[in-house]
C-alpha positions in Angstrom: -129.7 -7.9 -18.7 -132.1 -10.7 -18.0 -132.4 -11.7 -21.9 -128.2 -11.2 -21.6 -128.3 -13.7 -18.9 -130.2 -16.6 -20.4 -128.9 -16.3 -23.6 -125.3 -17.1 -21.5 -126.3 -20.0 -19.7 -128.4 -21.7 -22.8 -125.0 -21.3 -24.6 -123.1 -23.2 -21.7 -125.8 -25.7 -21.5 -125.2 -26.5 -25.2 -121.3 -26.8 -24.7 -121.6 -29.0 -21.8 -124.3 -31.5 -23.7 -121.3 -31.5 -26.8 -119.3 -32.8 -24.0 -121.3 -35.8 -23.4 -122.0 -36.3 -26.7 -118.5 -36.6 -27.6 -117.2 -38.4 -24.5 -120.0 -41.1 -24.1 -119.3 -44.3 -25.4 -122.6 -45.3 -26.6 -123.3 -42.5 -28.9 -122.9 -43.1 -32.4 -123.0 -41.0 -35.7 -125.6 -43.2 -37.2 -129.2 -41.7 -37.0 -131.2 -43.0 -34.4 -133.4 -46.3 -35.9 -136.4 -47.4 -33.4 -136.5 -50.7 -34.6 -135.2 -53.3 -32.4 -131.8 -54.9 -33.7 -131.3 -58.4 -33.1 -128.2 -59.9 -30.8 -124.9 -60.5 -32.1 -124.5 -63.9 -31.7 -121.6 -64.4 -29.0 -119.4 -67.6 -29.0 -119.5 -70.1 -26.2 -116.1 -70.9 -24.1 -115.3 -74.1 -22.3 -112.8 -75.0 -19.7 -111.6 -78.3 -19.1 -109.5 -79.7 -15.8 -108.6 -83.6 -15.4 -109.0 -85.7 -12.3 -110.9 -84.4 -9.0 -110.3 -86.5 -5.8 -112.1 -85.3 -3.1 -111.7 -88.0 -0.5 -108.4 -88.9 1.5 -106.4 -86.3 1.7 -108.0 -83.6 -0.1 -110.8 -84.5 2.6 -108.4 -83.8 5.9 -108.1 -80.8 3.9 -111.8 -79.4 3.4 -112.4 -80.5 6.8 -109.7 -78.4 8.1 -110.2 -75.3 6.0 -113.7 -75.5 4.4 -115.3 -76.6 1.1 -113.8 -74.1 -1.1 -110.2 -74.9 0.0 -109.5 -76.8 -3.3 -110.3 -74.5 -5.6 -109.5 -70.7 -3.7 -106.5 -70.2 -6.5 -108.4 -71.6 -9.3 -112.1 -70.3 -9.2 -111.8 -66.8 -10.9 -110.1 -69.0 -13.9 -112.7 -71.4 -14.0 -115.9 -69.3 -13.2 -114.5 -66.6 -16.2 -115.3 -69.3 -18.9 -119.3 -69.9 -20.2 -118.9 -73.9 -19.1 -116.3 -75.7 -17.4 -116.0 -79.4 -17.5 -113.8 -82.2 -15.2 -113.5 -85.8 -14.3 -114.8 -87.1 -10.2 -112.5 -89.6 -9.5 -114.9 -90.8 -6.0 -118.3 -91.4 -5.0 -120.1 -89.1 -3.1 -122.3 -90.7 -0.5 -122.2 -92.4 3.6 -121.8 -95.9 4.1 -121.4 -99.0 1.3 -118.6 -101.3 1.3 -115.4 -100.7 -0.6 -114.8 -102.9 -3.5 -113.4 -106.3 -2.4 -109.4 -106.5 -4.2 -108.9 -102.8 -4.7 -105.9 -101.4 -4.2 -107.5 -97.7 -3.9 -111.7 -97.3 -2.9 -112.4 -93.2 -2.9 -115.4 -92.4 -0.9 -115.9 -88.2 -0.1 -118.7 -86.5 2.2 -121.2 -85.1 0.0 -120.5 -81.8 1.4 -117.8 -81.5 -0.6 -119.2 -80.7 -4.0 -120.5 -77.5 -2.1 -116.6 -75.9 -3.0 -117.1 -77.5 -7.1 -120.1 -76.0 -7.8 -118.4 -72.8 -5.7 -115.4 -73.2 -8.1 -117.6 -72.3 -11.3 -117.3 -76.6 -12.4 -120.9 -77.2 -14.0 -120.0 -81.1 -15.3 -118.6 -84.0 -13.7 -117.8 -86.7 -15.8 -118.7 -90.3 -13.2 -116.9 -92.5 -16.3 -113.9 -93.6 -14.2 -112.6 -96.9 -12.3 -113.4 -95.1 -9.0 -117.0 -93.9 -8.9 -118.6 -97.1 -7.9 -115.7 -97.8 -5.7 -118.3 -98.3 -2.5 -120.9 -100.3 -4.9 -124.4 -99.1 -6.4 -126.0 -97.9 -2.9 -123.5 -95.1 -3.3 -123.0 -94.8 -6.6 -126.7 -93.9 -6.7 -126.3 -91.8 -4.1 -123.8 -89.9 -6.3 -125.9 -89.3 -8.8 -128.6 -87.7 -6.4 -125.9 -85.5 -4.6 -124.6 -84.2 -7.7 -127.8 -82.8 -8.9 -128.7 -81.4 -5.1 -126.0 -79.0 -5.9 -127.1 -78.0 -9.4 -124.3 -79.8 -11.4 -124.4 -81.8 -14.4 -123.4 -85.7 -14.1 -122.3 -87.2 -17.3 -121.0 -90.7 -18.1 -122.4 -92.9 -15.7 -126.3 -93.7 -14.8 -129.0 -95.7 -13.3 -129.0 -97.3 -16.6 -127.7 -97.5 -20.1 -129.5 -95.3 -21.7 -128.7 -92.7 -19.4 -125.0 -93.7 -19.0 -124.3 -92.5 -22.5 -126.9 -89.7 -23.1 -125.1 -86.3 -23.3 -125.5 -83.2 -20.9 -126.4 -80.4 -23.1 -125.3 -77.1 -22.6 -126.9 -74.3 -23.8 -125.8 -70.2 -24.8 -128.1 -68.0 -25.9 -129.1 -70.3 -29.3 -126.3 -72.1 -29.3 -126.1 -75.9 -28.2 -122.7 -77.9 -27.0 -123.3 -81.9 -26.3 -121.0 -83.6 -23.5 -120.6 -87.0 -23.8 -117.9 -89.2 -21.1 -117.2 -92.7 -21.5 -114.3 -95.0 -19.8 -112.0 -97.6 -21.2 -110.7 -97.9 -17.5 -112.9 -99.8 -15.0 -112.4 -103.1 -12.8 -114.3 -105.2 -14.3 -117.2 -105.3 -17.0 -119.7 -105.4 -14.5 -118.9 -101.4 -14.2 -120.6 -100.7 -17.5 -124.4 -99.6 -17.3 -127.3 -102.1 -18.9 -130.2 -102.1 -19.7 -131.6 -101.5 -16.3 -128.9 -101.7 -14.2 -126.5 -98.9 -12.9 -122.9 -98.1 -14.1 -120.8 -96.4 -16.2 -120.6 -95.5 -20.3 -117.9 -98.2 -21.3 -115.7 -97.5 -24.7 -114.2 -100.6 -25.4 -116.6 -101.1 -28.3 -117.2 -97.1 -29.4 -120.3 -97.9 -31.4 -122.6 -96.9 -28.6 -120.7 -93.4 -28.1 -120.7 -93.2 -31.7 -124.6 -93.7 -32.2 -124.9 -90.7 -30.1 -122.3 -88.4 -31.4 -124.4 -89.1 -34.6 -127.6 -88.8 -33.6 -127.0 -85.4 -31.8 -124.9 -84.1 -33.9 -128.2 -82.8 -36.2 -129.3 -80.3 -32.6 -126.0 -79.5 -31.3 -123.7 -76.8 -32.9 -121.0 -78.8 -30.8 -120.0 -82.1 -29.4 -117.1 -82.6 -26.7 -116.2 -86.2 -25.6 -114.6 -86.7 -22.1 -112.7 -89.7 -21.7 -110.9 -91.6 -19.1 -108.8 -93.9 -21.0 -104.4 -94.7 -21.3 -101.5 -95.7 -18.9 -101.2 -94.0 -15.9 -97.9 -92.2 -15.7 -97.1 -93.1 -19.2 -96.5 -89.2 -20.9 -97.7 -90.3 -24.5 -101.0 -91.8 -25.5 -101.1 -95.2 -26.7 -101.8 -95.8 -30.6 -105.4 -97.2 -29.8 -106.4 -93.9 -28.1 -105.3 -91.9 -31.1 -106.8 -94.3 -33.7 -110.1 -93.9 -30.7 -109.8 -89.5 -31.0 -109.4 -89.5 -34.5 -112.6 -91.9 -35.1 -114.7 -89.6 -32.8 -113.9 -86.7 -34.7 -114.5 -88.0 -37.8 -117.7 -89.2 -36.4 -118.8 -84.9 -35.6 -116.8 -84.7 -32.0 -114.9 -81.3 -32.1 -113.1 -81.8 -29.0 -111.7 -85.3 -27.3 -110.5 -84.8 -23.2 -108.8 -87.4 -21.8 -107.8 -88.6 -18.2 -106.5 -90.9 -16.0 -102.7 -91.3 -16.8 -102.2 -89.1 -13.6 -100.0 -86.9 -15.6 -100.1 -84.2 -18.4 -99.8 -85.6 -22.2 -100.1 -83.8 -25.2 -102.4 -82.1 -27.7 -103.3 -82.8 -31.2 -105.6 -80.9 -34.0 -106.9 -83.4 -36.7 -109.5 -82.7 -39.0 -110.8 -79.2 -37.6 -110.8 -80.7 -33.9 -108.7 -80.8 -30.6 -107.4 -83.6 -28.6 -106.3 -83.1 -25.4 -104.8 -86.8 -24.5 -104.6 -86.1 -20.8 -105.1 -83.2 -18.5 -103.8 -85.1 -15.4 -104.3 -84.7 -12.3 -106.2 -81.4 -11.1 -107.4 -81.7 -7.2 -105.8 -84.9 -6.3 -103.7 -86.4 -3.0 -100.2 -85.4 -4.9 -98.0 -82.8 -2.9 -96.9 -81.7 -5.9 -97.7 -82.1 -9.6 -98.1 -80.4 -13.2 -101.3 -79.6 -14.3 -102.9 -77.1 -16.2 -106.7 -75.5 -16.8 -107.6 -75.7 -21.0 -109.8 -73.6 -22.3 -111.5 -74.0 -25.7 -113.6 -71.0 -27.3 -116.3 -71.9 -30.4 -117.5 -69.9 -33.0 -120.0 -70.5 -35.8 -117.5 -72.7 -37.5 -116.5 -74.3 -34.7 -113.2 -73.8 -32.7 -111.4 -70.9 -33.1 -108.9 -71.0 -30.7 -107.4 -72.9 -27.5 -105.4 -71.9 -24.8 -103.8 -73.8 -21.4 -102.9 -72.0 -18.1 -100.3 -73.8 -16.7 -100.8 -74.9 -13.0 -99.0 -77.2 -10.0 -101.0 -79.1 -7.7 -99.1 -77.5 -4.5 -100.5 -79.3 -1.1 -103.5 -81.3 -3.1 -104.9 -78.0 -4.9 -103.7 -76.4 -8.0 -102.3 -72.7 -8.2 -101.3 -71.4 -11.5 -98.0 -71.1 -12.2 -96.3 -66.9 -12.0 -93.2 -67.4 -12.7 -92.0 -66.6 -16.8 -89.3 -68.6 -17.1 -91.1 -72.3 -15.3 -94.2 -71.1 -17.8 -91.5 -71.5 -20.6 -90.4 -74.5 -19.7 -93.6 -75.6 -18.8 -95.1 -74.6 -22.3 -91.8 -76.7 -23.7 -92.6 -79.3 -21.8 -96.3 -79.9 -23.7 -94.8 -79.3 -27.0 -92.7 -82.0 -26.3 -95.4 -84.0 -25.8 -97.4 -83.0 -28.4 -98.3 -83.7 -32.0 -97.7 -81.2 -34.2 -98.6 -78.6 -31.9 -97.1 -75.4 -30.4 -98.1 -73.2 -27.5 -97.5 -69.3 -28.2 -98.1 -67.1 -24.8 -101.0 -69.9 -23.8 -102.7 -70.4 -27.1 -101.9 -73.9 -28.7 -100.9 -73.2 -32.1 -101.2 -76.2 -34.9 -97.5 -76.2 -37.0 -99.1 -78.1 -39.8 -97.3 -81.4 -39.2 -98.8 -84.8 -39.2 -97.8 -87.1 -37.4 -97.9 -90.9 -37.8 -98.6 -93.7 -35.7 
């Protein structure tokens, strides 16, 4: 009886470890190998958003309703990607003088990057024609209050050298090299020297270029981040595309532009992406069009790109819900766009070259 017994409940024991076997996920009908098997390597995915204005407005705001406020609708979009990259249109510091003849001088409370790094942003590009808007106390000041919050500055320095050296991103074994650089400032005396402070200016791209080159040997791949164009012109000027399509040839893979204030287009040229202007993103407009783009790489470089459509609604962005204003709002970009189609998100190149 006893023998009967165990003989009956070894049997079920058996069924119910068949059960497992067959149900668990990680069980395989290869033969078990000790040996250690190396990584898949796994791409790397960037997001990109355009202008951040943190002062004013947007200010009355996070004093109101906290740091985050800007970004509560946003940050599961832009902490899902591996990087995420956008442009501070302010300085960051207490005190200074606002820039004598300026229309607009944007000055936030260093608090506020506490809701950006929050937001999953990990770069701030400082090449803009509003950064030094309270003069180099502040501007260095900046600097230091974006690193006490563990983000990247890029574009800007105490210096030259460091105006145009490139933040460098790293996944795994995989490198990505951001470079920023404006064509937009006051006046000349904006651009960093030798050993004085400012930003990375583009007038001339050889600097920018030298760079692209010399990192291109380390990096598997090289974004530029420019603030350049026409504000509230829709379509880029032909200097910026001759600009993109120089960089690229040069070993950029993706060209960002802002500082229009509103969305422009796309292009693909030459195994690359320009993105002429993301627009506004957190910014002192009621209401605006802007959108979050996301680029992933591979080994061979990018294998696809998306947008999520957005409206700045109250000075912070919420995606867009509704099907039929995502239509039209995917429309809208193709109109603006070179050669380029948007399918459910993902920009699609049609294969068509356009002139200039």
């Amino acid at each position: 009886m006893k023998t009967g017994l165990k003989l009956l409940i070894g049997l079920l024991v058996l069924a119910l470890l068949a059960v497992f076997i067959v149900t668990d996920p990680q069980s395989s009908d290869e033969p078990e190998d000790d040996t250690a098997q190396p990584m898949e390597a796994q791409g790397i995915s960037m997001s990109f958003v355009g202008d951040i204005l943190l002062a004013s407005h947007v200010q009355t705001g996070i004093n109101r309703s906290g740091t985050n406020h800007p970004f509560e609708k946003v940050k599961p979009l832009l902490s899902s990607s591996d990087f995420t990259v956008g442009n501070l249109e302010n300085a960051v510091g207490m005190g200074g003088i606002p820039q004598p003849d300026k229309e607009y001088t944007f000055r936030a409370d260093p608090m506020v990057l506490e809701g950006v790094k929050w937001s999953g942003i990990d770069v701030l590009s400082i090449a803009n024609n509003h950064v030094l808007d309270f003069g180099p106390e502040v501007f260095d000041q900046t600097l230091n209050n974006i690193n006490s919050n563990d983000l990247h500055y890029v574009g800007g320095g105490r210096n030259r050298a460091e105006a145009f050296s490139p933040v460098i991103l790293e996944k795994e074994d995989k490198k990505i090299a951001v470079f920023a650089a404006s064509r937009v400032v006051p006046d000349v005396s904006w651009h960093a020297g030798d050993s004085s402070p400012g930003v990375a200016g583009v007038y001339d791209p050889r600097k920018l270029i030298e760079g692209i080159d010399y990192v291109k040997e380390q990096a598997h791949h090289i974004v530029v981040y420019l603030h350049w164009g026409t504000e509230r012109e829709t379509s880029p000027g032909s200097y910026q595309r001759r600009l993109a399509r120089q960089l690229i040839d040069s070993g950029a893979d993706v060209v960002v532009g802002t500082h229009p204030h509103v969305l422009q287009g796309f292009e693909f040229y030459n195994h690359g992406l320009i993105a002429y202007s993301l627009g506004n993103f957190v910014f002192t407009n009621l209401e605006n069009d802007t959108l979050i783009l996301t680029v992933n790489f591979g080994d061979e470089g990018i294998e696809s790109s998306s947008i999520i459509p957005c409206k700045i609604r109250n000075y912070r962005p919420e995606p867009l819900e509704d099907a039929s204003r995502i239509e039209e709002f995917y429309k809208m970009i193709e109109g603006r766009s070179f050669g380029v189609g948007v399918q459910n998100g993902r920009l699609v190149d049609r294969g068509i070259e356009e002139g200039f």
